[in-house]
C-alpha positions as CSV (number, residue, x, y, z in Angstrom):
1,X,-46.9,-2.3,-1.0
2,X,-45.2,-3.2,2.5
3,X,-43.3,-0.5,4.5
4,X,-40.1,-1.8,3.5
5,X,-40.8,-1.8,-0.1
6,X,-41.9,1.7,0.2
7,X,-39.0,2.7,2.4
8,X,-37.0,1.3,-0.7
9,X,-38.8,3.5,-2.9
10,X,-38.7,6.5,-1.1
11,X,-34.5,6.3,-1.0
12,X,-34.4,5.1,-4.7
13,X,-36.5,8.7,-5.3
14,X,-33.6,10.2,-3.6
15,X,-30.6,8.5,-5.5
16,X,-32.7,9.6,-8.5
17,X,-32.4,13.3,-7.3
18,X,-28.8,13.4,-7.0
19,X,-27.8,14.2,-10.7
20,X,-24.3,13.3,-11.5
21,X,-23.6,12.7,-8.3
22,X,-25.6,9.7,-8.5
23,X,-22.4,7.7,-10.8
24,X,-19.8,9.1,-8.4
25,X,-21.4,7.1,-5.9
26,X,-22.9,4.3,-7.1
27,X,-21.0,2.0,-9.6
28,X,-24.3,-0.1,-10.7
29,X,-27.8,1.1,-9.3
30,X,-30.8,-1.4,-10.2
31,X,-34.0,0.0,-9.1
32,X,-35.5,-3.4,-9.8
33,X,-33.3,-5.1,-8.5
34,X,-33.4,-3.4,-5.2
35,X,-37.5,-3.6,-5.3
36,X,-37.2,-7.2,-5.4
37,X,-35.2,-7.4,-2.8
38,X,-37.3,-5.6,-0.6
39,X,-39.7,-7.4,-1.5
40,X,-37.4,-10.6,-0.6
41,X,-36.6,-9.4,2.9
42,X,-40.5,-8.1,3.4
43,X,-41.5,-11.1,3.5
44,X,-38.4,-12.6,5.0
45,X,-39.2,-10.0,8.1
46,X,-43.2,-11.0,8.3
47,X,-42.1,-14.3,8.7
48,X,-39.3,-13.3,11.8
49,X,-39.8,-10.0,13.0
50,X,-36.9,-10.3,15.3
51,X,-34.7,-10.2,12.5
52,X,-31.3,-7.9,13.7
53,X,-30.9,-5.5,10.8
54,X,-35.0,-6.0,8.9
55,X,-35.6,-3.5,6.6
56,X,-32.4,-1.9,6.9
57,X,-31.0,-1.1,3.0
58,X,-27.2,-1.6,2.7
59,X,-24.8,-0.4,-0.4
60,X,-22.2,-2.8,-0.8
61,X,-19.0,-1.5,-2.4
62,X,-18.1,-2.9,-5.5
63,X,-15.3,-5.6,-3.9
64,X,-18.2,-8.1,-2.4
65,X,-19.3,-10.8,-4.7
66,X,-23.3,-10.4,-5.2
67,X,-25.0,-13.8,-7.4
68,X,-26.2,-12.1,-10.8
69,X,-23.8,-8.8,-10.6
70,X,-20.1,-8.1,-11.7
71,X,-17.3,-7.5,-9.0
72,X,-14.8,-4.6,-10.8
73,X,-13.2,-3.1,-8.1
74,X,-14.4,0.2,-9.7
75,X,-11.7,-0.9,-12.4
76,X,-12.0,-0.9,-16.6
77,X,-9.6,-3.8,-16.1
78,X,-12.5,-6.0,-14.7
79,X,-15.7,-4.4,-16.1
80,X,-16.1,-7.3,-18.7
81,X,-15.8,-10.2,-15.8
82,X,-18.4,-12.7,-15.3
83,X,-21.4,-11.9,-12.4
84,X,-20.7,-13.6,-9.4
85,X,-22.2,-17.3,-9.0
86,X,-23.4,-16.4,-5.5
87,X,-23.2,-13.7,-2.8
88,X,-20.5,-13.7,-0.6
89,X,-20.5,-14.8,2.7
90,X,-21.0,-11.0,4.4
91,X,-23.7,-10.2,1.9
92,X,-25.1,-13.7,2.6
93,X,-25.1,-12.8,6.3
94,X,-26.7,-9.1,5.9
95,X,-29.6,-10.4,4.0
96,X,-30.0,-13.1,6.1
97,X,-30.5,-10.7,8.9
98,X,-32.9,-9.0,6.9
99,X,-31.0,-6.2,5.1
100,X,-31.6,-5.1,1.4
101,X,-28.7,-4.6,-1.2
102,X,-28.9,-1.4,-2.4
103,X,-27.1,-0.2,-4.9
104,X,-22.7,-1.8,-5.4
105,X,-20.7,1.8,-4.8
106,X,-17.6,3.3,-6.3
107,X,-14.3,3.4,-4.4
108,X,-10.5,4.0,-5.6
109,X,-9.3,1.6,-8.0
110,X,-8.8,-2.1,-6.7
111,X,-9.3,-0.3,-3.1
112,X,-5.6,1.2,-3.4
113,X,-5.8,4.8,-2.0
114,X,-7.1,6.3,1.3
115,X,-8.2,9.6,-0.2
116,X,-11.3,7.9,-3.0
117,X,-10.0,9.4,-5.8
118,X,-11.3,7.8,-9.4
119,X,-10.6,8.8,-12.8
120,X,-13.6,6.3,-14.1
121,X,-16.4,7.0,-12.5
122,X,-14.9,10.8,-11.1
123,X,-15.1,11.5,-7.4
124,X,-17.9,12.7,-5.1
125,X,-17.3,15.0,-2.8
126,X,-18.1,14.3,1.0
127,X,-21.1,15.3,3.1
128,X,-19.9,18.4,4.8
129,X,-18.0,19.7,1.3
130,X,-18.6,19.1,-2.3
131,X,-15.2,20.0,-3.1
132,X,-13.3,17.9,-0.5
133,X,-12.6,14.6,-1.1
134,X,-15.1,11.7,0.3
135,X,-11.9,9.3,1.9
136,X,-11.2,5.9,0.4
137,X,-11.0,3.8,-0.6
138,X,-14.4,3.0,0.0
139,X,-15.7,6.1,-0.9
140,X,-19.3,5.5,-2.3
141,X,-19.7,3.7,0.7
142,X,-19.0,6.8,3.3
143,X,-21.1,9.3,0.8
144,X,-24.0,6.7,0.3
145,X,-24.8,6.2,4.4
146,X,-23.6,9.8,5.0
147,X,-26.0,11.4,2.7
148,X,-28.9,9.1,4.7
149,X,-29.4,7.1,1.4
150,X,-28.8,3.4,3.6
151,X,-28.8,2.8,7.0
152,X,-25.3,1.3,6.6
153,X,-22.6,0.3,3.9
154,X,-20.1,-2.4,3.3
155,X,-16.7,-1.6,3.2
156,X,-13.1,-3.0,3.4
157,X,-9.9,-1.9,5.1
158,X,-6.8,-2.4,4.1
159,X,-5.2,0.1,5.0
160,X,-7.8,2.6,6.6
161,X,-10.4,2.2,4.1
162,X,-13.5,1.9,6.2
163,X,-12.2,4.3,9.0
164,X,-11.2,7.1,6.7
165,X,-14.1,7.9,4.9
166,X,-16.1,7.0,8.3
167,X,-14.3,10.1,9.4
168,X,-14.5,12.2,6.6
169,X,-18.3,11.8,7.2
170,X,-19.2,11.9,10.4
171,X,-20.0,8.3,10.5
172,X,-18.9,5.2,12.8
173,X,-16.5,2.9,11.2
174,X,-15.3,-0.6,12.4
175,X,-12.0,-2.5,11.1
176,X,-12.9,-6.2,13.2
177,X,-9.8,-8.3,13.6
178,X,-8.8,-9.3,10.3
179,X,-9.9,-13.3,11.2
180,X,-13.0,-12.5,13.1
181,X,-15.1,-11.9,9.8
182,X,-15.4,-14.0,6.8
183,X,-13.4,-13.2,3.5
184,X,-14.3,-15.4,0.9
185,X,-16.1,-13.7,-2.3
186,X,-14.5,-10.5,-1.4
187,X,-11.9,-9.1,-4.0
188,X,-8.3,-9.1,-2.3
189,X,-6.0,-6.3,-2.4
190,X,-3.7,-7.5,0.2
191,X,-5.0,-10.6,1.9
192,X,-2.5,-10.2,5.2
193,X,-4.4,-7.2,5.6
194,X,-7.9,-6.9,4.2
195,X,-10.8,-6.8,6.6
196,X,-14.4,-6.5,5.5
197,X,-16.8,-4.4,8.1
198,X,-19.9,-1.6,8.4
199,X,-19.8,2.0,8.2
200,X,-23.1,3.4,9.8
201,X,-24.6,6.5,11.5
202,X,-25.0,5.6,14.8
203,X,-22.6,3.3,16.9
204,X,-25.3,0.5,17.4
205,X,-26.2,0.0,14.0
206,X,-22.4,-0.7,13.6
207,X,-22.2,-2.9,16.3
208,X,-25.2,-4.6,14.9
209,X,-23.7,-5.3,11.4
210,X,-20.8,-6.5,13.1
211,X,-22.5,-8.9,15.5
212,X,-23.9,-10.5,12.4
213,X,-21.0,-10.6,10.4
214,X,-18.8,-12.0,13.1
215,X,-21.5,-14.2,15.1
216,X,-19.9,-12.6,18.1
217,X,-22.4,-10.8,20.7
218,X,-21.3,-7.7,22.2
219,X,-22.2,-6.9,25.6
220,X,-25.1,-4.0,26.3
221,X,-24.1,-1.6,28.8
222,X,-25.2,-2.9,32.2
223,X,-25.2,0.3,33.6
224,X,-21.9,-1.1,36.4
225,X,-18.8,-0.1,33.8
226,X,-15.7,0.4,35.8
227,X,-13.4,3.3,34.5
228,X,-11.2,2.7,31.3
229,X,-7.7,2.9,31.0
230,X,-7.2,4.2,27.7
231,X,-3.4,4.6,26.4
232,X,-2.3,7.9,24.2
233,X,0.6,7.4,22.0
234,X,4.0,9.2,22.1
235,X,6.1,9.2,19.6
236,X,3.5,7.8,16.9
237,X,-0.3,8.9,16.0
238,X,0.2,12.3,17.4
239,X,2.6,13.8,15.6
240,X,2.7,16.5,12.9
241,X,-1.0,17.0,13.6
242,X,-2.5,20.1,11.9
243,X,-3.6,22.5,14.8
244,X,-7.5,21.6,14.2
245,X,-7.2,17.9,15.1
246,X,-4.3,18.8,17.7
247,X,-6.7,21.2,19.9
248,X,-9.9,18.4,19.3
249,X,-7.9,15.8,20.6
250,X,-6.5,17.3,23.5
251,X,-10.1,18.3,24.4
252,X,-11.2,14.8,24.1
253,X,-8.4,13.2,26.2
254,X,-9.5,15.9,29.2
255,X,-13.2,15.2,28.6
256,X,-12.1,11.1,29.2
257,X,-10.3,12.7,32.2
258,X,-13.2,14.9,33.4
259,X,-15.3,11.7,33.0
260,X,-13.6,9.4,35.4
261,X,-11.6,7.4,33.0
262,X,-7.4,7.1,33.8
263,X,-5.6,8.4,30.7
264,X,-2.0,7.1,30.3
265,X,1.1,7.8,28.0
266,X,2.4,4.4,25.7
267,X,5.7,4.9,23.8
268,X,4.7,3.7,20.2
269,X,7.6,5.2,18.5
270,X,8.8,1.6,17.2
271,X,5.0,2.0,15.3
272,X,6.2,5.0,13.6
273,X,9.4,3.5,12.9
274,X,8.3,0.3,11.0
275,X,5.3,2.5,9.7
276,X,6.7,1.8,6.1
277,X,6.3,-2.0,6.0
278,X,2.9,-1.7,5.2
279,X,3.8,0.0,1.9
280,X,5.8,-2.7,1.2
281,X,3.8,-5.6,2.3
282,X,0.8,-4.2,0.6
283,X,2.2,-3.1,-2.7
284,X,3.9,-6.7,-2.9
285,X,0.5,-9.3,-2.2
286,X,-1.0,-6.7,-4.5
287,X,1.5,-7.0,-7.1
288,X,1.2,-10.8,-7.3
289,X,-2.3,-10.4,-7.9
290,X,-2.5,-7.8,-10.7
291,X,0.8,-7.9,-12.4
292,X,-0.4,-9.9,-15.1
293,X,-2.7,-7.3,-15.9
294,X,0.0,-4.1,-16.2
295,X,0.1,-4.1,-19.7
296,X,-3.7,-3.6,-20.2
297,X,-3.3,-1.3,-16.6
298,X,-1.3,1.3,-18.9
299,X,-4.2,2.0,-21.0
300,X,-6.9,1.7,-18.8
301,X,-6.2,1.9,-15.2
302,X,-5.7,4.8,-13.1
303,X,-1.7,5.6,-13.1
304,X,-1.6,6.6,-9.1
305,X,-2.8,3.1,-8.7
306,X,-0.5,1.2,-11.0
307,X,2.3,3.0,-10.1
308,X,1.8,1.9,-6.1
309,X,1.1,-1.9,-7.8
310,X,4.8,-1.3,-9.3
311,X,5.9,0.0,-5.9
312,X,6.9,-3.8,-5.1
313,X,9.3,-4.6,-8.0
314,X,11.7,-2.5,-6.0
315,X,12.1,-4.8,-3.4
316,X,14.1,-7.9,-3.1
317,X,12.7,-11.2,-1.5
318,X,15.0,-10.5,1.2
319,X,13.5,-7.6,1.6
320,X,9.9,-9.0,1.6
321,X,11.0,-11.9,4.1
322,X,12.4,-9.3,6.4
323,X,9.5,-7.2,6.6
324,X,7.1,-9.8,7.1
325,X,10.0,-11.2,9.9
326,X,9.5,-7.2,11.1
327,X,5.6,-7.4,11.2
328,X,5.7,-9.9,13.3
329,X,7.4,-8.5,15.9
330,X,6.4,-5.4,15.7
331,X,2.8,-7.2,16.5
332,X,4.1,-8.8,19.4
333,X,5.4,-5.2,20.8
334,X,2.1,-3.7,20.4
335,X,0.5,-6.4,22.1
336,X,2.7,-6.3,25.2
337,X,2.8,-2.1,25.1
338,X,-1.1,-2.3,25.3
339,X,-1.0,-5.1,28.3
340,X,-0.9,-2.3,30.5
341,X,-4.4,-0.9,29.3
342,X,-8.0,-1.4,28.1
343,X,-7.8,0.3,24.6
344,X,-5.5,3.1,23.1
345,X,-6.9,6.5,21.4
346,X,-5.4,8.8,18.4
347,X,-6.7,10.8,16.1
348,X,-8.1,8.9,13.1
349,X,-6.5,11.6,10.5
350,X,-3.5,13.7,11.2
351,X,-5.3,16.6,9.0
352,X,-9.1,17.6,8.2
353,X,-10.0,16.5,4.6
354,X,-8.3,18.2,1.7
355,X,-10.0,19.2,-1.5
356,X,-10.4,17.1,-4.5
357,X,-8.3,19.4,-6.4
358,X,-5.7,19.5,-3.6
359,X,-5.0,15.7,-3.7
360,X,-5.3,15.4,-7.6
361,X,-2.4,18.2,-7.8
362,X,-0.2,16.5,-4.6
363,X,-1.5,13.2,-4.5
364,X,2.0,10.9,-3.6
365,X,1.6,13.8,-0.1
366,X,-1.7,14.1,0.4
367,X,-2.3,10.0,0.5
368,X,0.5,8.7,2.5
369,X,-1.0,11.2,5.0
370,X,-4.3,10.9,5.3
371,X,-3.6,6.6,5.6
372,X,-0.6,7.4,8.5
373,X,-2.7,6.7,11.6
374,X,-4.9,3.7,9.8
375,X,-2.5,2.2,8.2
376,X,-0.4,2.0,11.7
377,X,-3.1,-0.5,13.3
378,X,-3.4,-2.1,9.8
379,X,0.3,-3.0,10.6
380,X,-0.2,-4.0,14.0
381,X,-3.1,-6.3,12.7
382,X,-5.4,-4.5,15.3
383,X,-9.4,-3.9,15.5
384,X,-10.1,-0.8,15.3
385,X,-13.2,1.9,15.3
386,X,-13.4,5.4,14.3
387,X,-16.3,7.5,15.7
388,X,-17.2,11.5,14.9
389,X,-16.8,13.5,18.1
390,X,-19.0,16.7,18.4
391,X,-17.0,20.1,18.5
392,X,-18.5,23.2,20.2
393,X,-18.3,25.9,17.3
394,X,-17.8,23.4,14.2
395,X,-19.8,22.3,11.3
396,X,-17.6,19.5,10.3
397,X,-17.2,16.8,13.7
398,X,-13.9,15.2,15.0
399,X,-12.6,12.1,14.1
400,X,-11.6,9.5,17.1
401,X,-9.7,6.1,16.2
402,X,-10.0,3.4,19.6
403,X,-8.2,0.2,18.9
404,X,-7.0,-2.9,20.6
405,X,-5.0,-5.8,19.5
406,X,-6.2,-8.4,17.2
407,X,-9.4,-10.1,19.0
408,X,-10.2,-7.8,21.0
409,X,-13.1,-6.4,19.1
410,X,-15.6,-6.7,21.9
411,X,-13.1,-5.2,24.2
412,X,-13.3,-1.5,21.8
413,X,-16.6,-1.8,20.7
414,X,-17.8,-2.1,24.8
415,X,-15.4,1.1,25.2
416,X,-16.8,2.6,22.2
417,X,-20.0,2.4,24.3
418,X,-18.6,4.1,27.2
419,X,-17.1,6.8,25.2
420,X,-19.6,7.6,22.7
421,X,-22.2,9.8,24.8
422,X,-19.8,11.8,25.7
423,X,-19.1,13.6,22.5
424,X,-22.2,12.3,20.5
C-alpha cells in the first residue's frame, strides 16, 4: 500500500478505538469507502504531486452532498432520502485538490443550534472536556479535526457554526463571504446566511482549504507588513463577558499593542441593537423550507429545533420586509464604521463552554449566548475567522474572532497571518 492509503488506515484504526464516541461524531463512517478513496487521490497525487491539500483526509458534515451517500442533516426527517447524484461543488473542489472524504459527521439538527446538541445520534463532548459540549452546529466536525482524526473538516455557518466549535476546540475556523464560495449541493438552513468553509489545526491548512474553495490566492507574508489597525467594539461583542474571556481579551488587545499594531475603539452598539434580526430572518427562510415537514417534526425531530423552525409564524410579512429593509442598513453601517480600519477583534464566545448537562437543562439561555458574537457578523454579512490564543496558566486556549466586511476575506486572513504567532 501507498503512504496515503496507510495514513487512511492508521486514522480509520483510531475512529475504531473511540467506542461510542465514534456515532456521536460520525453520522456514516465507511471504511471502504474511505480506502478507495485514498486509493483515488494516491494515484491522483502520483500523477501531480503539487497537488494543494494531497493526502490530506477531510470529514465532511452531513449538509454536503457526496455522489452515492444520503444528505440528513443529522435529522430522522431525511434519513430515508435518496444518495446524492454527485458531490457538491466544495467536495468536488477538496478532492480535486487531493483530499480524501473521510467519514460525513453529526451536527445539531438541520444545523439549527450553536451549542451541537443532538437527541439522535447523542452529543460528544469536546477535546479539552468530555462533559462540555463540542459547539455547533457542526459539531462532529470540530471533535473529528480536534481529536487529530483529519487534517481538516467541512463545515457551514449560519449563524456561528464553523467559528464556534473551532473555538471550543482550539482549532482555526473561517466563515468566507457568504458569495466568495460555492453553495450548490449544500443543504440550506437559511440561504441569506449560509456559508460553507474549513475548520483546521493550524491557520495555513485553513487558508489552504479556503484558497481552493474560493479560487482566491492569499498573499504569503513578505516579511514588509506595515502595522494593523484593528477596531475593538463598544457597546456590542464585549459586553457581559464572563471574567475568563474578559481578562484573555484584554491581554490580547495589549499584546497587539506591545507588538506595534494601533488598536482603536468602534461604536457597534447599533450591532447589538439589531442583534435580533437574525433570529428572525433565520427562523423565517428556515421555516419555508421545513414547514411542510412539522407534522412528521413532532414525532421525530428534536423539539429545541422545531420549536426555533416555529419561531417565524410569529412574525408578520411586515415584519419580515422590515427586517430584511433593517439588514440592509445595518450592513451599510458596518461597512462605513469599519472604513476607518484594517479588521475589527472580539471575543468569539462571551463564556467558556458549558457542560452538556448545563445546556440540556437551560438550553433557550445557554444557546442564544454562546451564537451572540457569531451571529452579529452573520448579520453584518461579514468574513470572519476565529483562531485559539495560547494562555499562560490554562489548559483550555482563548478564542479570537477577526472579521471584515463582506469580500474582504484576504484582507483577515493576511491579518490572521500577522496575528497568529503572537499567541500560537
Amino acid at each position: 500500500m501507498g503512504a496515503i492509503i496507510d495514513k487512511a488506515q492508521a486514522a480509520i484504526d483510531k475512529v475504531n478505538e473511540l467506542g461510542d464516541l465514534k456515532g456521536k461524531i460520525f453520522v456514516e463512517f465507511d471504511e471502504e469507502r474511505i480506502l478507495k478513496a485514498a486509493a483515488m487521490a494516491e494515484e491522483r497525487v502520483k500523477a501531480n504531486p503539487g497537488l494543494p491539500l494531497a493526502g490530506m483526509l477531510v470529514s465532511i458534515k452531513d449538509l454536503f452532498d457526496e455522489e452515492g451517500q444520503k444528505t440528513t442533516a443529522a435529522s430522522k426527517l431525511l434519513m430515508d432520502c435518496a444518495p446524492a447524484d454527485t458531490d457538491c461543488d466544495v467536495v468536488g473542489l477538496v478532492k480535486a485538490a487531493g483530499a480524501i472524504p473521510f467519514g460525513r459527521t453529526s451536527m445539531s439538527e438541520f444545523a439549527y443550534s450553536g451549542v451541537g446538541l443532538n437527541p439522535h445520534y447523542g452529543t460528544p463532548g469536546n477535546v479539552f472536556d468530555p462533559e462540555g459540549i463540542p459547539g455547533g452546529s457542526s459539531s462532529g466536525a470540530g471533535v473529528s479535526c480536534g481529536l487529530g482524526l483529519v487534517d481538516f473538516a467541512l463545515g457551514t455557518d449560519t449563524g456561528g457554526s464553523i467559528r464556534i466549535p473551532s473555538a471550543i476546540n482550539g482549532l482555526y475556523g473561517f466563515k468566507p463571504s457568504r458569495l466568495s464560495v460555492p453553495r450548490d449541493g449544500i443543504l440550506p438552513l437559511a440561504t441569506g446566511f449560509d456559508t460553507p468553509g474549513p475548520l483546521a489545526p493550524d491557520l495555513q491548512t485553513a487558508i489552504t482549504v479556503f484558497e481552493v474553495m474560493s479560487g482566491q490566492t492569499v498573499a504569503r507574508d513578505s516579511g514588509n507588513q506595515k502595522p494593523l489597525r484593528i477596531g475593538v467594539p463598544v457597546n456590542a461583542f464585549v459586553n457581559d463577558l464572563s471574567d475568563r474571556v474578559r481578562a484573555d481579551f484584554d491581554m490580547v488587545c495589549e499584546a497587539l499593542r506591545t507588538a506595534g499594531h494601533e488598536v482603536v475603539e468602534i461604536d457597534l452598539g447599533f450591532v447589538a441593537e439589531n442583534a435580533f434580526l437574525i433570529r428572525n430572518l433565520v427562523s423565517a427562510e428556515a421555516h419555508a423550507i421545513y414547514s411542510g415537514d412539522f407534522d412528521k417534526l413532532e414525532t421525530c425531530g428534536d423539539p429545541y429545533v422545531l420549536s426555533r423552525l416555529k419561531f417565524a409564524e410569529s412574525l408578520s410579512k411586515d415584519d419580515l420586509i422590515d427586517a430584511y429593509a433593517k439588514r440592509t442598513d445595518v450592513i451599510s453601517q458596518f461597512g462605513a464604521a469599519m472604513a476607518a480600519v484594517d479588521v475589527m477583534i472580539a471575543p468569539t464566545l462571551p463564556m467558556m463552554a458549558p457542560k452538556i448537562a448545563e445546556v440540556e437543562a437551560d438550553i433557550e439561555t445557554l444557546n442564544p449566548l454562546m451564537l451572540r458574537n457569531t451571529g452579529m457578523l452573520n448579520l453584518l454579512d461579514a468574513c470572519a475567522i476565529s483562531m485559539p490564543v495560547h494562555v499562560e496558566g490554562e489548559a483550555v486556549p482563548a478564542a479570537l474572532m477577526i472579521a471584515a466586511p463582506h469580500g474582504q476575506d484576504q484582507v483577515v486572513l493576511g491579518a490572521a497571518r500577522q496575528i497568529d504567532p503572537l499567541f500560537g
